[in-house]
Backbone as JSON Lines, residues from 0, in Angstrom:
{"i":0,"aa":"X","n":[17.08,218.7,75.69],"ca":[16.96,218.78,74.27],"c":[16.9,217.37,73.71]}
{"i":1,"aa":"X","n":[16.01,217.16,72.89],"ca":[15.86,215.94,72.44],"c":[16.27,216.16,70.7]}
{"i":2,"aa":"X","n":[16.96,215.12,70.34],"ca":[17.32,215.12,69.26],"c":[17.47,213.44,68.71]}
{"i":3,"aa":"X","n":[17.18,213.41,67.14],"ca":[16.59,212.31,66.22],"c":[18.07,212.36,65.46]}
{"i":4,"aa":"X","n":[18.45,211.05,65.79],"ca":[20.16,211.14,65.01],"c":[19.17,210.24,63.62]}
{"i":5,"aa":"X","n":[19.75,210.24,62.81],"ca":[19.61,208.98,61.46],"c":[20.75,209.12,60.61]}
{"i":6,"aa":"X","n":[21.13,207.69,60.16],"ca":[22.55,207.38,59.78],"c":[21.8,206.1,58.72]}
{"i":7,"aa":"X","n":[21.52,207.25,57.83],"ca":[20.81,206.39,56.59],"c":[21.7,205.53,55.35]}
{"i":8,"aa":"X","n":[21.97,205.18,54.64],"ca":[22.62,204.08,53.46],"c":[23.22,202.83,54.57]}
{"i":9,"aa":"X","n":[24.8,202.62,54.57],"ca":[25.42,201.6,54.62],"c":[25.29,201.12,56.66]}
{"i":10,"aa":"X","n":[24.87,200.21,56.63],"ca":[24.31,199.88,58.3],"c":[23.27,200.87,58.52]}
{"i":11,"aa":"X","n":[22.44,201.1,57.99],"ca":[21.54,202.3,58.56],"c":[20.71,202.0,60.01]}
{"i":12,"aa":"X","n":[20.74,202.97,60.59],"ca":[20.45,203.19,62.47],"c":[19.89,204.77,63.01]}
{"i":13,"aa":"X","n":[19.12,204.53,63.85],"ca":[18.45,205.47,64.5],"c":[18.72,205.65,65.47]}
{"i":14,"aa":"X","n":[18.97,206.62,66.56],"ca":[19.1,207.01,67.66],"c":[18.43,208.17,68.16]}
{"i":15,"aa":"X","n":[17.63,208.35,69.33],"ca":[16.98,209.37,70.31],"c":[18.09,209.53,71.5]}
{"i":16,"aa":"X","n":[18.27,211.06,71.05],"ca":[19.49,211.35,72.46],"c":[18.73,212.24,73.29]}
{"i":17,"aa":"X","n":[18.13,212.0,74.36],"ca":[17.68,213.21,75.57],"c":[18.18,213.82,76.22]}
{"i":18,"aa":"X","n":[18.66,214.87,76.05],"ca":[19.75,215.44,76.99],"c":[20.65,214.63,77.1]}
{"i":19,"aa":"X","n":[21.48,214.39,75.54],"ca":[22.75,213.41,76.23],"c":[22.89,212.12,76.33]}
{"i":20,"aa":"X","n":[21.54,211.55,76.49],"ca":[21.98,210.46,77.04],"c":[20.32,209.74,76.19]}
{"i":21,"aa":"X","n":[21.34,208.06,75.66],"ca":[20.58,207.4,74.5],"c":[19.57,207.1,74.75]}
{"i":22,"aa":"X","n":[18.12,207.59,74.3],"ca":[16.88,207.07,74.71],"c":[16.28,205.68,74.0]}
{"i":23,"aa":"X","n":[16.54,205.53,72.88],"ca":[16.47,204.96,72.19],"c":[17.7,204.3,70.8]}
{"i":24,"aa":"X","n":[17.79,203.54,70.48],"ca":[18.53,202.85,69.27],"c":[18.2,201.72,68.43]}
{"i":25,"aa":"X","n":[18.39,201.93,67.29],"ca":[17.59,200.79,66.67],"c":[18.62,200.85,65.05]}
{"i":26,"aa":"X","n":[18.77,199.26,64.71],"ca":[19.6,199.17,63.64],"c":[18.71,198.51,62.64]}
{"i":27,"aa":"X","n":[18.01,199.03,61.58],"ca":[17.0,198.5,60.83],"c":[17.92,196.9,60.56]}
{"i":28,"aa":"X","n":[18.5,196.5,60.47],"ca":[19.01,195.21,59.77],"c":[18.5,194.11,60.8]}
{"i":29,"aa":"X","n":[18.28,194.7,62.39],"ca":[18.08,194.04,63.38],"c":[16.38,193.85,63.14]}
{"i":30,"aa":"X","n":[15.67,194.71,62.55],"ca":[14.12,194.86,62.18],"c":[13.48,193.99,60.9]}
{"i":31,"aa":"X","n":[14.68,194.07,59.95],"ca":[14.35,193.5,58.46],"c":[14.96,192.35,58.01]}
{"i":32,"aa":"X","n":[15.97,192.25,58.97],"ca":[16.55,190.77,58.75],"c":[17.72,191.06,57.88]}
{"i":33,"aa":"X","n":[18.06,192.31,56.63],"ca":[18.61,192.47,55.75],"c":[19.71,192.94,55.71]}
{"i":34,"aa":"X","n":[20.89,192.16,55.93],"ca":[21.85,192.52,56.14],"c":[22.64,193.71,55.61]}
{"i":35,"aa":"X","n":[23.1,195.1,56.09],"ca":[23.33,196.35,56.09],"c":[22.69,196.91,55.64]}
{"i":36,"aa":"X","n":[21.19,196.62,55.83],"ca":[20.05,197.81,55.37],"c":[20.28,199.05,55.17]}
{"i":37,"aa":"X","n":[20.0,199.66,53.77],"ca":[20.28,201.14,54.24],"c":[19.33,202.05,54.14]}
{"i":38,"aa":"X","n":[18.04,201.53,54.18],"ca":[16.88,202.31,55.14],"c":[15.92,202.39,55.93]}
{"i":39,"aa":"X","n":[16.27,202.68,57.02],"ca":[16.08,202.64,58.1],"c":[14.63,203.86,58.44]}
{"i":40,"aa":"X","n":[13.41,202.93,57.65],"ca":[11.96,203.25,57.84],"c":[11.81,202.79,59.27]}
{"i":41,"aa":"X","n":[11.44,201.34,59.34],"ca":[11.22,200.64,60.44],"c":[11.46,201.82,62.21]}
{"i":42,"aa":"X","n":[13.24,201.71,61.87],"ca":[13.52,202.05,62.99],"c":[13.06,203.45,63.43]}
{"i":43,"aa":"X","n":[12.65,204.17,62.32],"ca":[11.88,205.7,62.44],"c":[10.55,205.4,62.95]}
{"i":44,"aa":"X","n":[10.18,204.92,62.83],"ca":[8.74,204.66,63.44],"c":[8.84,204.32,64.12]}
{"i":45,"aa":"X","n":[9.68,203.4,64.87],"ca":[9.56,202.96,66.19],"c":[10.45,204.32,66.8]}
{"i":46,"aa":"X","n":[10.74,205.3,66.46],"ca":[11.65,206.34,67.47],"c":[10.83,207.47,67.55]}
{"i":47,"aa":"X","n":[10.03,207.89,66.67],"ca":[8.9,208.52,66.5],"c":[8.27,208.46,68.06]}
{"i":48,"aa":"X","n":[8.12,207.57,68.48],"ca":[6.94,207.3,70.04],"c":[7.86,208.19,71.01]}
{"i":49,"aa":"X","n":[9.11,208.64,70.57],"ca":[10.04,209.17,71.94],"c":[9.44,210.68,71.41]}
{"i":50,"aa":"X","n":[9.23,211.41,70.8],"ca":[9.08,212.95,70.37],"c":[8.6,213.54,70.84]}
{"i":51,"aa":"X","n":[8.3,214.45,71.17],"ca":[8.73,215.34,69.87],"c":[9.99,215.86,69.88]}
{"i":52,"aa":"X","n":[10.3,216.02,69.05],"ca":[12.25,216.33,68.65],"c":[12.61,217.95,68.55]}
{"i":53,"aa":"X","n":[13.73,217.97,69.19],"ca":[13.95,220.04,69.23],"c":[14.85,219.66,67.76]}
{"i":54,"aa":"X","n":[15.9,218.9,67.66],"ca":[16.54,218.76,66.13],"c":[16.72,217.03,65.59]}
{"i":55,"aa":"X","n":[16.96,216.95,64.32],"ca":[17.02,215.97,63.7],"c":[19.2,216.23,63.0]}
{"i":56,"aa":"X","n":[18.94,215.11,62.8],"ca":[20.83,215.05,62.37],"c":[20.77,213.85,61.4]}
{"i":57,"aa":"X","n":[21.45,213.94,60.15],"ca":[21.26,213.18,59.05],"c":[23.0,213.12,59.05]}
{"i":58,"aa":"X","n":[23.3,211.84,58.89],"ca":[25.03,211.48,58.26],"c":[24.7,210.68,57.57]}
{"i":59,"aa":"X","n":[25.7,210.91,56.14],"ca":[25.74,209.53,55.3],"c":[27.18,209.64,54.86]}
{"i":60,"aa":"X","n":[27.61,208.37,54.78],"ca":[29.17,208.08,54.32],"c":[29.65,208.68,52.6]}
{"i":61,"aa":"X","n":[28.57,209.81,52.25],"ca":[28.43,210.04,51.0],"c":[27.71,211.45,51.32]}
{"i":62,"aa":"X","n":[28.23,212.56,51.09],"ca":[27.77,213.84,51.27],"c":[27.34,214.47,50.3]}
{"i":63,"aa":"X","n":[27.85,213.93,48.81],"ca":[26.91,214.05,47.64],"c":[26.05,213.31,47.52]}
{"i":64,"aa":"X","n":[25.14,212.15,48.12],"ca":[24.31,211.68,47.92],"c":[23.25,212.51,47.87]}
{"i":65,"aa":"X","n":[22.43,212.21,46.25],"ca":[21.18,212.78,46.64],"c":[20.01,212.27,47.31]}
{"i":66,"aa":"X","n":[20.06,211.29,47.67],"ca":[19.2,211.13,48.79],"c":[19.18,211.61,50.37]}
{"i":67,"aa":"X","n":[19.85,212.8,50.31],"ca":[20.04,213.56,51.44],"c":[18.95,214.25,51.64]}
{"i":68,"aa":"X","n":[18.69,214.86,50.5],"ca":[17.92,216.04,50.47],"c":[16.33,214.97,51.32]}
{"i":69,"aa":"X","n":[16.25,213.62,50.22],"ca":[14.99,213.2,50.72],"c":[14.73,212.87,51.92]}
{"i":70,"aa":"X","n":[15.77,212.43,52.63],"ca":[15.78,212.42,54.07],"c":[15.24,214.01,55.08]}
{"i":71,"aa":"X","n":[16.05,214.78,54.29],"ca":[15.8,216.47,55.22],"c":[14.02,216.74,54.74]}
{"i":72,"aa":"X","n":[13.62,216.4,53.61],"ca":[12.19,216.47,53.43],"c":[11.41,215.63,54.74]}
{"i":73,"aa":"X","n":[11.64,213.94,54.72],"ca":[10.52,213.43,55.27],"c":[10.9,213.57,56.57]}
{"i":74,"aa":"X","n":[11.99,213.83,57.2],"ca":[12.17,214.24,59.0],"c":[11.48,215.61,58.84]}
{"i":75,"aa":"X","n":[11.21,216.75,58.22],"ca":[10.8,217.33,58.28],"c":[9.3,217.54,58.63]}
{"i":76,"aa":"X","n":[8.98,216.53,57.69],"ca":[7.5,216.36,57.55],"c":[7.14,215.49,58.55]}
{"i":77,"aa":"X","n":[7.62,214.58,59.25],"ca":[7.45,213.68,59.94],"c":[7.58,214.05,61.74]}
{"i":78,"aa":"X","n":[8.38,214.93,61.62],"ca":[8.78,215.3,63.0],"c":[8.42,217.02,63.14]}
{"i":79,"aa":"X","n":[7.58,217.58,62.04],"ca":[7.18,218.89,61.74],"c":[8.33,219.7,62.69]}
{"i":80,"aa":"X","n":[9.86,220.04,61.98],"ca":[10.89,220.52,61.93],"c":[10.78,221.78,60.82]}
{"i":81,"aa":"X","n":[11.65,222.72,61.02],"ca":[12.19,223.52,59.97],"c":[13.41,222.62,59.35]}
{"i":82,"aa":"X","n":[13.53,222.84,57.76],"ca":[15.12,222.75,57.95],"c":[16.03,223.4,58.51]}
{"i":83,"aa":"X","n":[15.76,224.27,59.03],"ca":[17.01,224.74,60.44],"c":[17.3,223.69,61.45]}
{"i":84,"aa":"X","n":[16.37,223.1,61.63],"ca":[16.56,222.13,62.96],"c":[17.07,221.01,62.01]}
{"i":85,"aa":"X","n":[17.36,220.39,60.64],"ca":[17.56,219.89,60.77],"c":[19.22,219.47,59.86]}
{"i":86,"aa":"X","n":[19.96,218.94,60.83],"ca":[21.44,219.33,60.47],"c":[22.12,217.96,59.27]}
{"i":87,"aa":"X","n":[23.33,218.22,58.86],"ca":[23.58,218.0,57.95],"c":[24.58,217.13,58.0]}
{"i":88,"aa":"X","n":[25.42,216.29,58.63],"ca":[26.7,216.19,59.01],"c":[27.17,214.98,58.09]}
{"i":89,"aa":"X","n":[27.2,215.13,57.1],"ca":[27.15,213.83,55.86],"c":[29.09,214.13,55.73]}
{"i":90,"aa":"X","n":[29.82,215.38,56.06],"ca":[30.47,215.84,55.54],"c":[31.69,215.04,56.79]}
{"i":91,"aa":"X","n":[31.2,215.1,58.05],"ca":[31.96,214.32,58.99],"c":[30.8,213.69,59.47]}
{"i":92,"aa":"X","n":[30.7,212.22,58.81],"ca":[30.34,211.29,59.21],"c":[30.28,210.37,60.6]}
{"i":93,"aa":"X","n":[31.2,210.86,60.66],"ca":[31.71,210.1,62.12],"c":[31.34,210.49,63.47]}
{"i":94,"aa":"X","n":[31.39,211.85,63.04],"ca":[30.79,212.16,64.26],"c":[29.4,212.07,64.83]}
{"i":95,"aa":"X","n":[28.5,212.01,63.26],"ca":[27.17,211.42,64.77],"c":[26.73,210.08,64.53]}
{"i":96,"aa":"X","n":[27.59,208.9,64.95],"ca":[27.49,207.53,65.43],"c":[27.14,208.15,66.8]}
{"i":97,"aa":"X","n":[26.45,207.64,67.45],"ca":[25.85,207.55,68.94],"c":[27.05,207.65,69.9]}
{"i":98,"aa":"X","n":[27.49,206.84,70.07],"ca":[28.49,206.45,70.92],"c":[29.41,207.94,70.86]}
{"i":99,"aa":"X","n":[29.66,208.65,69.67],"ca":[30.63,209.42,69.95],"c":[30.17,211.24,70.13]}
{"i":100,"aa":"X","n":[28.49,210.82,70.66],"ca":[27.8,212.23,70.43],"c":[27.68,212.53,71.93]}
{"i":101,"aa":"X","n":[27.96,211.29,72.99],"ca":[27.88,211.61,74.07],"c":[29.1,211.71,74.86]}
């Protein structure tokens, strides 16, 4: 199962997990120079080349943010997902940092 983590606003970062295990990672600030970027275009396009994706996973340190929703639009459109596949976890943040999904 391949799955598209994104951990969009404050440090924003991308991760491709393949069965588990990190295919990819990328911290837009490392791409843009901009210290705690919080969007992380760049690093979507470069994670894009690993796909196609069975789900997508959106966290933000802010679960009322409305820029949630715009995120669940363009992974949608981008990775031609349902929103079923694509999950929500703004609410526990923590849990999908990379490191603690494996």
């Amino acid at each position: 199962m391949k799955i598209l983590s994104v951990s969009p606003f404050h440090d924003a970062s991308i991760c491709v997990l393949n069965d588990g295990l990190i295919e990819f990672f990328s911290k837009e600030e490392r791409l843009t120079g901009i210290k705690k970027d919080y969007h992380p275009f760049l690093s979507l396009e470069h994670a894009l080349k690993y796909g196609p994706f069975d789900y997508a996973v959106i966290a933000s340190p802010d679960h009322t943010d409305p820029a949630i929703h715009f995120w669940k639009v363009l992974l949608s459109k981008k990775l031609n997902l349902s929103f079923d596949n694509i999950i929500d976890l703004s609410q526990e943040h923590h849990l999908q940092h990379p490191i603690q999904l494996i």
